[in-house]
C-alpha positions in Angstrom: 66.5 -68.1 26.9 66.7 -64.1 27.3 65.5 -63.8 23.9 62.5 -65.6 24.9 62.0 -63.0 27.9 62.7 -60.3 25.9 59.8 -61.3 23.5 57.4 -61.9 25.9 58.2 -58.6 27.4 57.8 -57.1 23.8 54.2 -58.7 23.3 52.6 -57.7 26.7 54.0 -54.3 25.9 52.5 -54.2 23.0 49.0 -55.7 24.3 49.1 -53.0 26.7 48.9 -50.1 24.5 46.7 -51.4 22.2 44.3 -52.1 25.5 44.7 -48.9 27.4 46.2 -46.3 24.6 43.2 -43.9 23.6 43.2 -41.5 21.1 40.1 -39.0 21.6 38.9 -37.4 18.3 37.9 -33.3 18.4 34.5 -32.5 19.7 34.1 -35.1 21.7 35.5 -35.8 25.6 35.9 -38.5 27.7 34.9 -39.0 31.5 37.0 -40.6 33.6 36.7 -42.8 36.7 39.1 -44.1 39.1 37.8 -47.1 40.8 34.4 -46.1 40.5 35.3 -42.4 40.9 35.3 -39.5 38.8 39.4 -38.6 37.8 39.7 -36.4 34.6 37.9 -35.6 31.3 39.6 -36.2 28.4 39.7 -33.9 25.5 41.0 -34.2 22.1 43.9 -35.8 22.2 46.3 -39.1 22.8 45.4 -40.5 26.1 46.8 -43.8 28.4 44.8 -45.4 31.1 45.6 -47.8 33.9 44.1 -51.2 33.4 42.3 -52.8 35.9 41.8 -49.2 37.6 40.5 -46.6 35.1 37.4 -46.7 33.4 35.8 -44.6 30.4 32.6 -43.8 32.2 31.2 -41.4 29.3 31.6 -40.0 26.1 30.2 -37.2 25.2 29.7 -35.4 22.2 30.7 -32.1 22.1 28.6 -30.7 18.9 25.1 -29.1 18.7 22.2 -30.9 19.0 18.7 -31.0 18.1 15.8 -31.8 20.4 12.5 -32.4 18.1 10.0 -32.3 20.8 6.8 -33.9 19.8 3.2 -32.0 19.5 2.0 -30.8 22.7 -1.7 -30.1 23.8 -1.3 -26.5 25.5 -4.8 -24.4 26.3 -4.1 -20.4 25.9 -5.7 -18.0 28.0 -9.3 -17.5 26.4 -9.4 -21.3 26.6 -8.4 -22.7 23.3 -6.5 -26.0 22.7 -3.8 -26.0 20.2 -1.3 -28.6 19.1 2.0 -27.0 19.2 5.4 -28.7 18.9 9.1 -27.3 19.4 12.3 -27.5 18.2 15.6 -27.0 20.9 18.8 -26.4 19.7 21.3 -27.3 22.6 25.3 -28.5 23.8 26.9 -29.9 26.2 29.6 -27.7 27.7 30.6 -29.7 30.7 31.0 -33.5 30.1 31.0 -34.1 34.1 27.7 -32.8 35.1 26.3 -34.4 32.0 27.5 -37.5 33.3 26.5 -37.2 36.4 23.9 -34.6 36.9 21.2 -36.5 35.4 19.9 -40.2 34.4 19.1 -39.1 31.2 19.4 -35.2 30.3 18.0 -35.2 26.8 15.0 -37.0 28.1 14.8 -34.7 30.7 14.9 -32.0 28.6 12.3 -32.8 26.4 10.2 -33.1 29.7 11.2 -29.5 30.6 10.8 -28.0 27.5 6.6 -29.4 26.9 5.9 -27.9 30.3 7.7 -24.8 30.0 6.0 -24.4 26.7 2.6 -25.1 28.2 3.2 -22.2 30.8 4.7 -19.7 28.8 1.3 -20.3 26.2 -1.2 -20.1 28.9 -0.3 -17.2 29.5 -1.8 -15.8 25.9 -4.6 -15.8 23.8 -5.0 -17.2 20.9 -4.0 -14.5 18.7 -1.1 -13.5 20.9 0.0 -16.9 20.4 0.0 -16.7 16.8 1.6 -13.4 16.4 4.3 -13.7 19.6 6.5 -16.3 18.2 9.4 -14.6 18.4 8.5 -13.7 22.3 7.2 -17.2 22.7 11.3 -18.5 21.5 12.7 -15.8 23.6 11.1 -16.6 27.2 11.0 -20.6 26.7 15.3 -20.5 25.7 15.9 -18.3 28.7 13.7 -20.2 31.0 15.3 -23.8 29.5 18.8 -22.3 29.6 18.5 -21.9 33.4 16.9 -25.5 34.3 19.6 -26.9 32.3 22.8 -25.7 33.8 23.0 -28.3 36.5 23.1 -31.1 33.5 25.9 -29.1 31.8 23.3 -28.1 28.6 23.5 -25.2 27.4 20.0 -24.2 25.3 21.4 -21.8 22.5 17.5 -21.6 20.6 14.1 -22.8 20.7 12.2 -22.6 17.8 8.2 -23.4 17.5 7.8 -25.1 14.7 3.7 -25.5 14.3 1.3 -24.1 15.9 -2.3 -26.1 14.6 -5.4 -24.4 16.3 -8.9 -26.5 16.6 -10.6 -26.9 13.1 -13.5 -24.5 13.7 -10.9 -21.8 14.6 -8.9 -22.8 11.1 -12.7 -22.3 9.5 -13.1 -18.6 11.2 -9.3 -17.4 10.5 -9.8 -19.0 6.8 -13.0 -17.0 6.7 -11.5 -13.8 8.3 -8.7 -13.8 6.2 -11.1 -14.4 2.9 -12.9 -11.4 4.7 -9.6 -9.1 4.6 -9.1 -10.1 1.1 -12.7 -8.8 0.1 -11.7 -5.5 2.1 -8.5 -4.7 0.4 -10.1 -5.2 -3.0 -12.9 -3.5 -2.0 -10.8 -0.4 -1.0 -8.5 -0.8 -4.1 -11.3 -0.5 -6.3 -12.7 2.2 -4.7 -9.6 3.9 -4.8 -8.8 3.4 -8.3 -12.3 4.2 -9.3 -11.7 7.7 -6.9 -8.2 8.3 -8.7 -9.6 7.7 -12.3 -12.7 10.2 -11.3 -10.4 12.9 -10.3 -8.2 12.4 -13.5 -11.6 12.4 -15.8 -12.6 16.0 -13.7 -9.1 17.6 -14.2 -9.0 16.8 -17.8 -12.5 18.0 -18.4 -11.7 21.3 -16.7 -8.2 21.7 -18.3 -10.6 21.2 -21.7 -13.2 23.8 -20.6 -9.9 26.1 -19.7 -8.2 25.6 -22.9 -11.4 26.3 -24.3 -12.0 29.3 -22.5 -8.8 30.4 -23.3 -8.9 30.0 -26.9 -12.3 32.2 -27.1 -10.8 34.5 -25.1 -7.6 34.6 -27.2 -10.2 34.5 -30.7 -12.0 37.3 -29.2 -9.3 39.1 -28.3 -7.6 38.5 -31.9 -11.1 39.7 -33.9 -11.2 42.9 -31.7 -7.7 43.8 -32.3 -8.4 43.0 -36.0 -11.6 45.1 -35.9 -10.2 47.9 -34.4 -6.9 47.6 -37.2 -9.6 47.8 -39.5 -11.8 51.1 -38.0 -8.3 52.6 -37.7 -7.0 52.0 -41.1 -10.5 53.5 -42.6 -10.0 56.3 -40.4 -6.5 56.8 -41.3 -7.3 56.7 -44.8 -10.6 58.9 -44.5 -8.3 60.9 -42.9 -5.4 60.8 -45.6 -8.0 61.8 -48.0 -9.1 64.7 -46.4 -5.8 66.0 -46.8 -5.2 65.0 -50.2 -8.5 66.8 -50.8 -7.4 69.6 -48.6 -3.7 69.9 -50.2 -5.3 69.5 -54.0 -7.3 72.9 -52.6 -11.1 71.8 -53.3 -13.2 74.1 -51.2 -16.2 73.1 -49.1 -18.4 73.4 -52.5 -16.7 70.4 -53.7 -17.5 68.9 -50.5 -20.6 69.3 -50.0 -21.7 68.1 -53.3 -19.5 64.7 -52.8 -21.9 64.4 -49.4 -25.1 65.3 -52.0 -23.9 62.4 -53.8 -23.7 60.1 -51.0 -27.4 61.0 -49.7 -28.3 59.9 -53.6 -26.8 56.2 -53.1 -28.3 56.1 -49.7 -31.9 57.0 -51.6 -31.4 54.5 -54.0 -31.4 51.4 -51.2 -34.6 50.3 -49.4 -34.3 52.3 -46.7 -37.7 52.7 -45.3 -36.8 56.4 -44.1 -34.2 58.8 -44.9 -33.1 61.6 -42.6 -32.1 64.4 -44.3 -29.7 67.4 -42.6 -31.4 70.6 -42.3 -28.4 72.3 -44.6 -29.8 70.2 -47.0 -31.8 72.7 -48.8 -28.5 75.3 -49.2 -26.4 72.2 -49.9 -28.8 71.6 -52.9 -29.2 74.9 -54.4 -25.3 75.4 -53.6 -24.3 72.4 -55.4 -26.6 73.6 -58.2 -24.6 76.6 -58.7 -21.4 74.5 -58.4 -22.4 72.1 -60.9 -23.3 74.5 -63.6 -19.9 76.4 -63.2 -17.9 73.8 -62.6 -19.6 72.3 -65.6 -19.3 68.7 -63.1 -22.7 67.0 -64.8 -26.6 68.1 -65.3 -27.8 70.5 -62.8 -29.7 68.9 -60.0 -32.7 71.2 -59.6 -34.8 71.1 -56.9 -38.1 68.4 -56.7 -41.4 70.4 -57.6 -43.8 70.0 -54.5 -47.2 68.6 -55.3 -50.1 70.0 -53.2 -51.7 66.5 -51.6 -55.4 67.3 -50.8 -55.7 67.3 -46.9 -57.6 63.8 -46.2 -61.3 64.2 -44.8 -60.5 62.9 -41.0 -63.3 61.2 -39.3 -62.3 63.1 -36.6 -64.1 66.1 -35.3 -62.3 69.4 -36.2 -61.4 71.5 -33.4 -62.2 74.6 -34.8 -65.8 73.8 -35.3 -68.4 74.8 -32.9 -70.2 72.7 -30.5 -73.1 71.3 -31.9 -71.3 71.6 -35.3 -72.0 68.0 -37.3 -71.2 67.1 -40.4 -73.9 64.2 -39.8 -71.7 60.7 -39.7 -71.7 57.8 -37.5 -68.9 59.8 -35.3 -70.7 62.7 -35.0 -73.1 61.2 -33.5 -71.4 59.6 -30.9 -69.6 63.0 -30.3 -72.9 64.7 -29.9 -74.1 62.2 -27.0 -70.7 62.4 -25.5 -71.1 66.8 -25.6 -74.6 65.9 -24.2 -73.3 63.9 -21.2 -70.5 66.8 -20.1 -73.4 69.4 -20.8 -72.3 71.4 -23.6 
């Protein structure tokens, strides 16, 4: 008979853990109720409950969650409407007031966040709203973060996820943007066609430099080489005047190698030649020379040829007035002599 006992007192032992032994995993937690009452909050752990008295009102996840709140009509300030939808990131961080604080928070949320996100845009214009996202995520987490705290939340981000204006505002924006295409283009042309105009004019006046430079440096080059040239004749005009000078030829000797030079000049096609006034000693001096020095043939003087004076048509001044010889001029001389009374 005690065996009997003791095995009945071994099965409802055993029925009795299995019923009220609880083993709470991490990241989740467990509220409590005592006859209808909130006790405790379990955690991760190994828990035991009294039958028939305790009660797991709640469990709640612990984790992050995500709120994907549907699209939203919301009117900015310049009167545009826009379909915008949200994401909010959010956890619970006290299991009690989730319980208990509202029916159902994530509805609620949801709720909050499609006003809040209707205020916070109506407050901009369209293209603040398109360009203030970051501000936009920034004010509707704070504001969220705050409503929440009485439902144990806590709102860690909000995200907008699209923002779709009206279709004629797409059409304009699509257009503008075309617009700022054609700009850009438009000034990278013109600055490539500015940059490849100021490259073409520096190289064409590093060419006309260079150029410039070279005729300098050719100019340059032939007068150097021209005055080597005068200055080597010289020197050697020179040299030979003191050979000469050294050898001891006298001025005779001299002047008949100048004699000789006027020659070759009066053999050439020169239309006149000047002739020094020491020409005339020079010639009979050379003559002289030449027969003593037995150098060639004497060079005699040219015979002079009387040339018979030419009868001038002109009147002779030594004549008389009234003096005629009778010609065409004469005659016209005579009227003239009339006129001025002579």
């Amino acid at each position: 008979m005690p065996y009997y006992v003791l095995a009945v007192v071994a099965v409802l032992v055993i029925w009795y853990l299995a019923a009220n032994l609880r083993i709470v995993s991490q990241s989740e937690a467990y509220v409590i109720e005592f006859l209808g009452k909130y006790k405790d909050t379990w955690e991760a752990g190994m828990h035991l409950k009294i039958p028939f008295l305790e009660r797991i009102a709640k469990r709640v996840t612990l984790k992050e969650q995500v709120l994907d709140a549907p699209p939203q009509p919301v009117i900015t300030k310049d009167n545009v409407t826009m379909q915008i939808d949200a994401v909010v990131y959010f956890k619970v961080f006290n299991p009690m007031l989730f319980t208990y604080g509202a029916i159902n928070p994530v509805n609620a949320l949801d709720n909050l966040t499609a006003t809040t996100l209707r205020n916070v845009v109506g407050e901009l214009e369209l293209d603040e709203t398109l360009t203030s996202r970051d501000a936009i995520n920034s004010k509707m987490a704070l504001i969220l973060d705050d409503a929440t705290d009485p439902w144990g939340i806590k709102v860690i981000r909000v995200e907008l996820k699209n923002i779709i204006p009206p279709k004629g505002i797409q059409e304009s924006m699509e257009k503008q943007m075309k617009a700022e295409r054609e700009k850009r283009e438009t000034l990278l042309l013109a600055e490539a066609h500015k940059e490849a105009d100021i490259k073409e004019a520096e190289g064409h006046k590093l060419a006309v430099v260079l150029e410039a430079e070279g005729e300098r440096d050719a100019r340059i080059a032939r007068a150097e080489g021209e005055a080597r040239a005068v200055y080597l004749a010289k020197k050697a005009e020179a040299d030979g005047l003191k050979e000469l000078m050294a050898a001891g030829v006298d001025e005779a000797v001299l002047r008949l190698r100048q004699f000789e030079a006027m020659q070759k000049i009066a053999d050439g096609r020169a239309a006149k030649i000047i002739i020094p006034t020491d020409m005339v000693d020079m010639v009979t001096k050379s003559t002289v020379f030449s027969e003593t020095a037995a150098l060639g043939t004497a060079v005699t003087a040219p015979e002079e040829h009387e040339e018979p004076e030419p009868q001038s048509r002109c009147f002779d001044k030594e004549k008389a007035p009234g003096d005629y010889d009778g010609n065409g001029y004469d005659e016209q001389k005579k009227k003239t002599d009339e006129k001025l009374g002579k």
